[in-house]
C-alpha positions in Angstrom: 74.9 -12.4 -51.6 71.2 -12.8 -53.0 71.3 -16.4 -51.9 71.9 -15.7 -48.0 69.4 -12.6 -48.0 67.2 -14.9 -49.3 68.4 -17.9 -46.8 67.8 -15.1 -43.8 64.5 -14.0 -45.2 63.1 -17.4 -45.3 63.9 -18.0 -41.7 62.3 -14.9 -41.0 59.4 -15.8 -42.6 59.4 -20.2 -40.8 60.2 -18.1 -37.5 56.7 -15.7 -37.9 54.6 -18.3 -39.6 55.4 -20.9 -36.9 55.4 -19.0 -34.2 52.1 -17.3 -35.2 50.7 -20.9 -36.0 51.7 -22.0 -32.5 50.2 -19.3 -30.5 46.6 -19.0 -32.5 46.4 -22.8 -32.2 46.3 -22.4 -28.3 44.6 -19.5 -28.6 41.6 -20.8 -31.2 42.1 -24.6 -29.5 41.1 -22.7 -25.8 38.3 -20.8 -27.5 36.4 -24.4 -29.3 37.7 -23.3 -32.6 39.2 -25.4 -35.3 43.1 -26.2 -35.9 42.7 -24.6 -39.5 40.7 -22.0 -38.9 42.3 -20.9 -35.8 45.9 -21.0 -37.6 44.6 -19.3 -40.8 43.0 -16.5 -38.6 46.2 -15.9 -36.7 47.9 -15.6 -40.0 45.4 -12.9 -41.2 46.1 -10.9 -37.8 49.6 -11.3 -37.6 50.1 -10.7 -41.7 47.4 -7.8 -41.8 49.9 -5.6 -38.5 53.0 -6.4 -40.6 51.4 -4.7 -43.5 50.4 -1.7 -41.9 53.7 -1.7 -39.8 55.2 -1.6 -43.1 53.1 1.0 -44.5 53.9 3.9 -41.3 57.5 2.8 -41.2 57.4 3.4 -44.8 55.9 7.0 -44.5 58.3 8.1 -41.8 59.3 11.3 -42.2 63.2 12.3 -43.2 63.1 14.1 -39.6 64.4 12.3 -36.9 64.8 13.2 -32.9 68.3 14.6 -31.6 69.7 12.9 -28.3 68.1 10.8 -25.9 66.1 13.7 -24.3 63.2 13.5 -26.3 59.7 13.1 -25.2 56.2 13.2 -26.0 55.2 15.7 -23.1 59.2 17.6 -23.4 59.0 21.5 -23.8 62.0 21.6 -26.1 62.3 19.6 -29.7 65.4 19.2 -31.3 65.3 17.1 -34.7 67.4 16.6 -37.4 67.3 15.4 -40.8 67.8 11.6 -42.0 71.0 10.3 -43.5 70.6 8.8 -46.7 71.6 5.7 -44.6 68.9 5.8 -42.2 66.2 6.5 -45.3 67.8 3.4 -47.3 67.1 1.8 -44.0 63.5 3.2 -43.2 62.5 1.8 -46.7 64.3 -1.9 -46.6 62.5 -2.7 -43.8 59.3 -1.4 -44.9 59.8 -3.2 -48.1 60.7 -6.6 -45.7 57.2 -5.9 -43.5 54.7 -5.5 -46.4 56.4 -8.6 -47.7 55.9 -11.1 -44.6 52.8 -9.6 -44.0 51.1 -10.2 -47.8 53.0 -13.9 -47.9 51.2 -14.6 -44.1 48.4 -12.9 -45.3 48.5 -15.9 -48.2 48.8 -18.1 -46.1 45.9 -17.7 -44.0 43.7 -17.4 -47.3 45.1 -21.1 -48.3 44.7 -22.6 -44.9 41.4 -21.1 -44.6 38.8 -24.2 -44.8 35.6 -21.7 -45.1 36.2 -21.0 -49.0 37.9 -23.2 -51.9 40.6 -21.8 -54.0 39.7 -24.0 -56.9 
């Protein structure tokens, strides 16, 4: 079981860090930018959202909105509480979002040509 979450995370993680890598090299290529710095700079972005993703979908609240009705501008709230399912839930993929977002966030620092690790 620990070897196939850990099989699924690590596509999860090739499938952002490529597809991150792939759009800020257009993106930094189109702008005059270099191929590192434009791919260590889209890591920084894309890891530094997943982090603070992470962070509010980890401080959701244990109430949750009733039926399908509810709005922003609607008159009439109805919420209910959070099964322990839907918490257990709320925190996994918090945990799974801070996670890809520090490890992109690493990324970017060792691609990054501006500054030596060593």
């Amino acid at each position: 079981m620990l070897r196939a979450a850990l099989r699924r995370f690590s596509l999860l993680l090739v499938g952002i860090a490529s597809g991150t890598a792939a759009l800020a090299l257009v993106v930094g290529l189109a702008a005059g930018s270099g191929v590192l710095r434009s791919i260590s700079l889209g890591w920084y972005v894309v890891g530094s959202v997943l982090l603070v993703g992470g962070f509010f979908v980890g401080n959701r609240g244990a109430a949750r909105p009733r039926g399908e009705g509810w709005s922003t501008f609607s008159m009439r709230r109805w919420s209910r509480w959070a099964s322990a399912e839907e918490q257990q839930e709320s925190i996994s993929l918090s945990a799974i979002l801070v996670v890809l977002g520090f490890v992109l966030i690493l990324l970017g620092v060792v691609a990054d040509t501006r500054y030596s690790l060593i």
